[in-house]
VEXRO-819954 format. One record per atom (N, C-alpha, C): z, y, x. Coordinates in steps of 0.1 Angstrom, whole numbers, plus 5000, padded with zeros to 4 digits. Layout:
N
ZYX;...
This chain:
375
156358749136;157158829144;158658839140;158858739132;160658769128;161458729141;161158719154;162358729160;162558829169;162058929161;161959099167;163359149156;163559049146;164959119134;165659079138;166759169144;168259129147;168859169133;170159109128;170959119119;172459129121;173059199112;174559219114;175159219102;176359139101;176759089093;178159159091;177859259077;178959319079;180059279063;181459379065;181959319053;181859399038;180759479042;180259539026;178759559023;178459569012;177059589006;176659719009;175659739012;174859819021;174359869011;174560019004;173360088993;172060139002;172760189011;171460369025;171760239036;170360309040;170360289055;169160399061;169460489072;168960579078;168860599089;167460649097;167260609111;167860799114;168260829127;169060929131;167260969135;167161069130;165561179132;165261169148;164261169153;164161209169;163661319171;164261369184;163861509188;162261519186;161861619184;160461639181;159661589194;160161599203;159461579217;159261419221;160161349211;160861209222;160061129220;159661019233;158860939231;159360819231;160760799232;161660649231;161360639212;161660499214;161660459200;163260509189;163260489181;165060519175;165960459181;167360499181;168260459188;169660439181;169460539172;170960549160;170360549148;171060459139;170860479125;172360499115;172260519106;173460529097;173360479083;174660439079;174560339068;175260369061;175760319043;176460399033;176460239026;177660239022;177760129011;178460148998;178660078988;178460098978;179659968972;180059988961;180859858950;182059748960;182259868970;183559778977;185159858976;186159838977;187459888974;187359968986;186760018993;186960139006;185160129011;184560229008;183160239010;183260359024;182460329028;182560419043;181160419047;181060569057;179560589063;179660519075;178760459083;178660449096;177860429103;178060459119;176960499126;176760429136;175760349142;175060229143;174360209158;174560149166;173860199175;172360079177;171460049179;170359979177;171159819184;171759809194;172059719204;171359739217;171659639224;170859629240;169459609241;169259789240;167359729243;167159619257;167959699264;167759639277;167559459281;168159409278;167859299276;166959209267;165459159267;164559109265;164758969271;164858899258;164758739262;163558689267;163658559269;162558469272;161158539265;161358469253;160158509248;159358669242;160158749247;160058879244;160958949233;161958869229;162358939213;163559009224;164859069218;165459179221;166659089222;167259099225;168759059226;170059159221;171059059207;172259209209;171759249192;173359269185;172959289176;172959429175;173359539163;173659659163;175059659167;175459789171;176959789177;177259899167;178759919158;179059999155;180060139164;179460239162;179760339172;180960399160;180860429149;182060499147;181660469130;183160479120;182560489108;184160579099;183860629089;184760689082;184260669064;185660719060;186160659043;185160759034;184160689029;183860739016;184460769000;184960838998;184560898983;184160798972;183960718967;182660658953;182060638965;180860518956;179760478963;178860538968;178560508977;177360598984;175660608977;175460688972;174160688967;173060768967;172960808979;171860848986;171860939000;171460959013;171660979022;170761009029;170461119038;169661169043;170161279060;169961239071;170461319080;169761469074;170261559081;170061709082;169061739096;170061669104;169361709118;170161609126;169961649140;170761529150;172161479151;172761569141;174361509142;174961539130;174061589121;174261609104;173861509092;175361439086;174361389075;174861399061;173861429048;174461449037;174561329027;175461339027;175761199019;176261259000;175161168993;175561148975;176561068972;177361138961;178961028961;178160938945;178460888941;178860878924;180160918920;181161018928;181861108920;181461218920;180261278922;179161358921;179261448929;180161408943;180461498948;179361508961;178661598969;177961658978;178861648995;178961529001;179361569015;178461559026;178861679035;177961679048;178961659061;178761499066;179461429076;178761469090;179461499100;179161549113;179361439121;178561389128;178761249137;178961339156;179961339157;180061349172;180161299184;178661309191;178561219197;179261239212;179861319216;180761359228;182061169229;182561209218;183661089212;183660969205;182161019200;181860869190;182560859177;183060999174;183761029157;182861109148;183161039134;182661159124;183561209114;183061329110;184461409103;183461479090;184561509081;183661539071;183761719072;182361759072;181761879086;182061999066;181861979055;181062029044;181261959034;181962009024;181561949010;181662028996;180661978985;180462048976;181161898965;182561948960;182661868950;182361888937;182461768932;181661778918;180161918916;179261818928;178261928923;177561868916;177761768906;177561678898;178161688888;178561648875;178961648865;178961658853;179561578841;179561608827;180661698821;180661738812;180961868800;181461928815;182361968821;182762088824;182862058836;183162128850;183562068858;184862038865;185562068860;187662088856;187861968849;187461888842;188161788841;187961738845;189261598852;189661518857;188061418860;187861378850;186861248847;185761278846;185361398849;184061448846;182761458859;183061388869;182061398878;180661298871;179361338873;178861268876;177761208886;177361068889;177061038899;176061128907;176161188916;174761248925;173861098929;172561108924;171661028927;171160958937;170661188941;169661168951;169561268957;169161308971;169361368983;167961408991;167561538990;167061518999;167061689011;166461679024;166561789031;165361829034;165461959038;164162049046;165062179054;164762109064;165762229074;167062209074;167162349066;169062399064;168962349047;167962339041;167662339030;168262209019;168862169014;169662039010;169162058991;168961948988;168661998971;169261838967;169961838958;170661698950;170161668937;170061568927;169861558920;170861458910;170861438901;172461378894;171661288878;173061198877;172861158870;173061288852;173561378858;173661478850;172361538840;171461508849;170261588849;170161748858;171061738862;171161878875;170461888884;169661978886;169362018903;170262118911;170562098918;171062178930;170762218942;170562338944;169662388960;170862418968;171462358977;172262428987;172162449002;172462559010;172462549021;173362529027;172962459037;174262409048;174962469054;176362519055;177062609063;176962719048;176862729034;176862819026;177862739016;178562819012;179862749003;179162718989;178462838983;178062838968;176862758968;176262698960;175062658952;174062818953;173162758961;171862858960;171862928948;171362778942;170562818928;171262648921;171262678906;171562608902;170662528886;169862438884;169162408868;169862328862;170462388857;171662288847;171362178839;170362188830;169862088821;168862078825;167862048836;166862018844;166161928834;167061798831;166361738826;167461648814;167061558807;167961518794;168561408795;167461338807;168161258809;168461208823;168461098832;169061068849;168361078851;168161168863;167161218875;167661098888;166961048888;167160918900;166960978916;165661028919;165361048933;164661228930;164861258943;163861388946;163061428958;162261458960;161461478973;160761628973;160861648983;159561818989;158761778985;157461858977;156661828977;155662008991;156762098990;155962169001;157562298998;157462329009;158862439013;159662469002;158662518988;159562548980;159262478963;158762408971;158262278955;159362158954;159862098945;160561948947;159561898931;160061778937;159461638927;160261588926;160661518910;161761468905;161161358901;162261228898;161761148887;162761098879;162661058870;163761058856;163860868856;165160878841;164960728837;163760718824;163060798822;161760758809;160760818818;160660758829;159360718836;158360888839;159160968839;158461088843;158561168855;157661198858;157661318874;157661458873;158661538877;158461658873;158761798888;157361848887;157461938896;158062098896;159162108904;160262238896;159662308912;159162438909;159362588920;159962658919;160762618932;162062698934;161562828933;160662918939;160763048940;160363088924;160463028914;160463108900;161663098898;161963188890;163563178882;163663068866;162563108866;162262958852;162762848855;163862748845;164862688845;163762538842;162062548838;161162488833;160262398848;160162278847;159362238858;157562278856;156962298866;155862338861;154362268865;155062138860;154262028861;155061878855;154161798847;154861698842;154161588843;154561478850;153261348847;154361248840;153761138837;154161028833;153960948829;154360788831;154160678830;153460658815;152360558813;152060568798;152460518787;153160538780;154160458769;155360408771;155260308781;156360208779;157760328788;157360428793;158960508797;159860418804;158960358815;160160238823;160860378832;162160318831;162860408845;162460408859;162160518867;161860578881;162860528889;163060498900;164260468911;164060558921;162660548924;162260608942;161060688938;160760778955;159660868954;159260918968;158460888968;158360948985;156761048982;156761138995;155761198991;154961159001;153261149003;152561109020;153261239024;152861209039;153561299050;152661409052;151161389054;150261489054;148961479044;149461469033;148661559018;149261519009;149861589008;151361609001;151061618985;149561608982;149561568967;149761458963;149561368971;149861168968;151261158973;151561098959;153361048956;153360898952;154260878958;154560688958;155760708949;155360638938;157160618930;156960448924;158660418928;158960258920;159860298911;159860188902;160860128892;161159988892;161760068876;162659918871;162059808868;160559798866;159759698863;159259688877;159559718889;159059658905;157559708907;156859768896;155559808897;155759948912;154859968921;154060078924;153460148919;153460298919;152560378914;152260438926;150960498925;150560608934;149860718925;150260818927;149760928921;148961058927;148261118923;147561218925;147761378921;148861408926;149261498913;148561648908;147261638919;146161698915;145061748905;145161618903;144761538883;144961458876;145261478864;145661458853;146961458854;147961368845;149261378843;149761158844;148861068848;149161008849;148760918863;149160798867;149260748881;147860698884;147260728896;145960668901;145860538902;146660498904;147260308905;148560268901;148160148901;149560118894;149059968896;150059938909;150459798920;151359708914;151259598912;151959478907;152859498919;153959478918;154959438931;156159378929;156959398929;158659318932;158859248912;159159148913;159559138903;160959128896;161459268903;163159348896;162459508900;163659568898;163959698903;163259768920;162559838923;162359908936;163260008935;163759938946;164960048950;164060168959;163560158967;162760298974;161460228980;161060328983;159260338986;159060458997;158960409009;158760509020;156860469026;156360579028;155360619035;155860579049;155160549060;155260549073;155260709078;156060759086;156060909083;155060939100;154360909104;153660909111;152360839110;152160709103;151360639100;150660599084;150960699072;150960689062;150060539056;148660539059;148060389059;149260269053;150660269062;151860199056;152660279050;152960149042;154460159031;154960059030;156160109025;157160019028;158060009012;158359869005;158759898992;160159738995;161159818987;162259698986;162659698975;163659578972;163559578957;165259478954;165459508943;166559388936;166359198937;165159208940;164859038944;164958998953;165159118964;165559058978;164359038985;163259148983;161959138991;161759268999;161059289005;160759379015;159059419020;158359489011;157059459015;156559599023;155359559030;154759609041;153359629034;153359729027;151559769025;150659819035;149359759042;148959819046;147559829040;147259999043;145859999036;145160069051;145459999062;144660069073;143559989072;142260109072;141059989067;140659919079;140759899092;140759769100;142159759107;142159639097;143559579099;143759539116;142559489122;143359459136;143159569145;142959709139;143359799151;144359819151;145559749158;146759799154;146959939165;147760049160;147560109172;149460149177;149460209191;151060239188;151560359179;152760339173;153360439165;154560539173;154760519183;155960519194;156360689193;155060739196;155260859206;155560989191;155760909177;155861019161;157261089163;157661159160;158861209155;159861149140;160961209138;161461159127;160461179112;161261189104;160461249086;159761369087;158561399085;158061469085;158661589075;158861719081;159161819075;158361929077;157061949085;156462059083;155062009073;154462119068;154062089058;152862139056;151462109056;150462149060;149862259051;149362309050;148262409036;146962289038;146662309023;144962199023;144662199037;143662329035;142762339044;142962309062;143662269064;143962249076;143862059073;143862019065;143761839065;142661839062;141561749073;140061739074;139961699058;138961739051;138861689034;138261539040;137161509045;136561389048;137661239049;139061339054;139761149051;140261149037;139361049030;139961039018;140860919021;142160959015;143160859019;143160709010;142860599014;142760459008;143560498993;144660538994;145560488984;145160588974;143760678972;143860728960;142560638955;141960538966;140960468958;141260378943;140160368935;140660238919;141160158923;141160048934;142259968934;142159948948;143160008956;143659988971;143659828973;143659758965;144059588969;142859548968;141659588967;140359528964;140059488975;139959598985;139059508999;139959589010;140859659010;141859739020;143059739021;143459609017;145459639018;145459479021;146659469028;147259369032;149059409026;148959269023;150459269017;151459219022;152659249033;153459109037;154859179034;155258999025;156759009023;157458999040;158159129041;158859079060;160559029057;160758979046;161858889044;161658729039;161558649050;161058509045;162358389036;163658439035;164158399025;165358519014;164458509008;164558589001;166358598998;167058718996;168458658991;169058758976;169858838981;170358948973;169559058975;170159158966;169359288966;168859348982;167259398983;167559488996;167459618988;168659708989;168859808985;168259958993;167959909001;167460069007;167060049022;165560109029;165160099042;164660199051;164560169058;163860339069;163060299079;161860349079;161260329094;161060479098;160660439114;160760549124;160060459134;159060489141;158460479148;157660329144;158360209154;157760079153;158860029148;160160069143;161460059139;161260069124;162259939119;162459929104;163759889106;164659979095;166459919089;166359919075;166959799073;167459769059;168959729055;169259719044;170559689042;170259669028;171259539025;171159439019;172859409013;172759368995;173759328992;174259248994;174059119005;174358969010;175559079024;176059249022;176759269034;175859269047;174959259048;174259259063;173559389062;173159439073;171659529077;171059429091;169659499087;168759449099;167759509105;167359479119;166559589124;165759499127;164259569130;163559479132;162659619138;162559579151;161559699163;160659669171;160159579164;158559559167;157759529147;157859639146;156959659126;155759589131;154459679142;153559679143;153059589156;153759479161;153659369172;152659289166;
């Protein structure tokens, strides 16, 4: 199916790439995504429009690359990004600074709506030189929480000037990514290979849960949590391995997947389809796990909403589906593996799916869509 990927060739390295959430109702597939780049003399966000669905060539594939609808000057490199909602997005600097960009779609401009500077940082936050990089980003609602190479957490609300709450020395060392694990839970991951679960509603500065990789302390990059049983966590590293974890029991990973041979840059769950995942990497690969146990029922994904943000209690998820990926080895008789990049090039640094829609962006300067995933 690669002639469902259109590509666009642009003139910087692509760190984010993010599909624009859909209304909870919508049954069209995605239509806007947004992008962030990284290690160029003028880094900028921008907002993307898919191209001309409307036109379907001969053979069925789509016609029409992405069109850029509007873009503005970033700050430091962009390193990590997450919309808020339909016209909100918060973007991580590596000057550790916190902005929330407003995309207006009346004009086709974005302006910067919100910002927390230096809510990142070393020794103090007054000196000149002292930012440091915000990592990682993630939302629930109004709800925005950052993570840094500081070791900082940060809870802030949007439209609120101050820091919620603030854990200063969270951790000792880089906190890479963070995810919800449920309204008032996050999940961290560090560079010595550990996960750590911090509740906000305690005042204890202490996470109250710790897993971790066994010995060798490879650094964490990514983390995603499943969409509906929010105890199984997907995290990559620097050694390209998959873990999947259970964070149920014990303190170390249920599996642990041979994959990319560099760095996984992120690891997304299908946020309607969990069965898939999706893993990219520093080698310039792109993989598609599926552990749907019959592989040719494909069914459609169309009619899901954006990232899942409501959040179930157990007992409301039937116990009877035991989900593949906490089996001893998901690759024994239930996963299919496909690289969806057939020449391999530079880094793919970061992807998003939404619906039957996948974007990526890639250090070779390009992003690509590809909107038939499940054709």
């Amino acid at each position: 199916a690669m002639e469902a990927v259109c590509a666009r060739f642009v003139s910087q390295k692509i760190s984010k790439t993010r599909w624009r959430p859909l209304p909870a109702a919508a049954l069209q597939p995605p239509d806007l995504f947004a992008t962030g780049s990284w290690d160029n003399e003028d880094n900028r966000i921008s907002i993307w429009s898919v191209g001309d669905l409307g036109n379907v060539g001969l053979s069925g594939e789509y016609q029409g690359e992405p069109q850029l609808l509007c873009d503005i000057r970033h700050n430091g490199d962009v390193m990590d990004m997450q919309f808020l909602d339909q016209e909100r997005i918060v973007v991580a600097s590596s000057t550790g600074t916190v902005t929330v960009f407003r995309h207006h779609q009346n004009n086709q401009t974005l302006s910067a709506n919100q910002r927390w500077e230096k809510a990142h940082y070393h020794v103090d936050q007054d000196t000149s030189c002292g930012g440091a990089a915000c990592t990682g980003v993630i939302c629930n609602n109004t709800e925005i929480v950052t993570v840094g190479e500081d070791g900082r957490i940060n809870l802030f609300r949007a439209d609120q000037k101050d820091a919620v709450r603030t854990i200063n020395n969270a951790d000792s060392s880089t906190l890479h990514a963070v995810t919800f694990l449920r309204t008032t839970e996050i999940l961290t991951v560090n560079s010595i290979g550990q996960l750590k679960i911090w509740d906000l509603k305690q005042q204890r500065n202490e996470p109250s849960q710790i897993f971790s990789l066994t010995g060798d302390r490879v650094p964490l990059h990514c983390v995603d949590r499943h969409p509906n049983q929010q105890h199984i966590v997907a995290t990559g590293g620097q050694d390209g391995m998959l873990s999947i974890w259970d964070i149920r029991q014990g303190t170390m990973p249920v599996s642990l997947l041979n994959a990319h041979e560099a760095e996984m840059w992120e690891v997304h769950f299908h946020p309607s389809n969990p069965d898939h995942l999706f893993t990219c990497s520093e080698d310039g690969s792109l993989w598609h796990w599926d552990t749907s146990t019959d592989i040719s029922e494909k069914t459609s994904f169309l009619h899901q909403g954006g990232r899942s943000t409501t959040y179930f209690s157990h007992n409301t998820i039937n116990q009877s589906v035991v989900s593949a990926w906490l089996s001893n080895d998901p690759t024994k008789d239930r996963m299919e593996i496909t690289n969806l990049i057939s020449n391999q090039t530079l880094s793919v640094n970061s992807l998003d799916i939404l619906g039957p829609c996948l974007v990526y962006g890639t250090d070779a300067e390009a992003i690509y869509v590809n909107r038939q995933l499940f054709a």
